[in-house]
N, C-alpha and C positions, 0 to 999 in steps of 0.2 A: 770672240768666237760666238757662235752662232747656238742660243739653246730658245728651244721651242718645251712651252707651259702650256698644257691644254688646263682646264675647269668649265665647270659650269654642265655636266651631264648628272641622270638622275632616273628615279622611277616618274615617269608622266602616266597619266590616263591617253588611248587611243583622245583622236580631237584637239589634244594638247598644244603647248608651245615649249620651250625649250630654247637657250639662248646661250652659245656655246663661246669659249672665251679661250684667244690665244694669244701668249704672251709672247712676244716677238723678239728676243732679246739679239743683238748684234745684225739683225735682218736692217738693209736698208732699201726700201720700198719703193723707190726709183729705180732701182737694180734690179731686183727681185721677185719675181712669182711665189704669192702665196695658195697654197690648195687645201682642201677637207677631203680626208681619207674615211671610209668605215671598211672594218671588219666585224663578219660576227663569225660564230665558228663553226669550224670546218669549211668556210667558203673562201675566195680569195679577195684581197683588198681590194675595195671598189673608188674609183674616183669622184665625188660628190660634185666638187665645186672649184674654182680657180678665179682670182685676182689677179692679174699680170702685173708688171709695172709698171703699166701705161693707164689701169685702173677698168682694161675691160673685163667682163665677169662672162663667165661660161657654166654651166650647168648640166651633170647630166640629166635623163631622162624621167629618170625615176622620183626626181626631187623637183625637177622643173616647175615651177608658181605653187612650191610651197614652204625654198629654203634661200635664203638671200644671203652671202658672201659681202662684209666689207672690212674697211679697213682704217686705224685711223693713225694716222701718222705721227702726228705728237705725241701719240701715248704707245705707240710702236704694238699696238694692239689689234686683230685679225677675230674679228665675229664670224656664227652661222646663226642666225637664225632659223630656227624650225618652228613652223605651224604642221597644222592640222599631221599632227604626227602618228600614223602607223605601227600595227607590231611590225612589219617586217623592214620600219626603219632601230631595231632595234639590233646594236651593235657597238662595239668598241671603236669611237670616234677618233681621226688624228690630224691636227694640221702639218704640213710639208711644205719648207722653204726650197724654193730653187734658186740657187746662187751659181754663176756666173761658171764653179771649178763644181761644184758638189750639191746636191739634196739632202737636205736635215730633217729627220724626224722628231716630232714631240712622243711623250710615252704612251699616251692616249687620255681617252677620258669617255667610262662605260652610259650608254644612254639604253633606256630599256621603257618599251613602250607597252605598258600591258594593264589591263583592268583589276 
């Protein structure tokens, strides 16, 4: 079965980096679309980023040349890289597998960008 491990969020200074880590477990990445979720609160979940399984990478707006999406297969493990990070990228991060019957979410992992 399919479980999704976020780590790797934290307190950063604005300017920062931040290097977000998702464990992949029963995802097979030939198959499967992986994505980065954030919520912060009161707003609704925003789409960050996506890895297909073809290995092309999409990004929305907000993050575009400043957060990079990859993936690494032998270790069935799904990064975000964050620079030059923002308060109002501060938020409850989540990666989301898309499988072929279903979408699995991880539980999250809080990042919080403030001086």
């Amino acid at each position: 079965q399919v479980q999704l491990v976020e780590s790797g969020g934290g307190l950063v200074q604005p300017g920062g980096s931040l290097r977000l880590s998702c464990a992949a477990s029963g995802v097979v990445f030939s198959r499967d679309g992986m994505s980065w979720y954030r919520q912060a609160p009161g707003k609704k979940r925003e789409w960050i980023a996506t890895i297909t399984n073809e290995a092309s990478r999409a990004y929305a707006d907000s993050v575009k040349g400043r957060f990079t999406i990859s993936r690494d297969s032998a270790e069935n493990m799904v990064y975000l890289q964050m620079n030059n990070l923002k308060p109002e990228d501060t938020a409850v991060y989540y990666c989301k597998a898309l499988t072929p019957l279903r979408d699995f979410w991880g539980r999250g992992t809080q990042v919080t960008v403030s001086s």
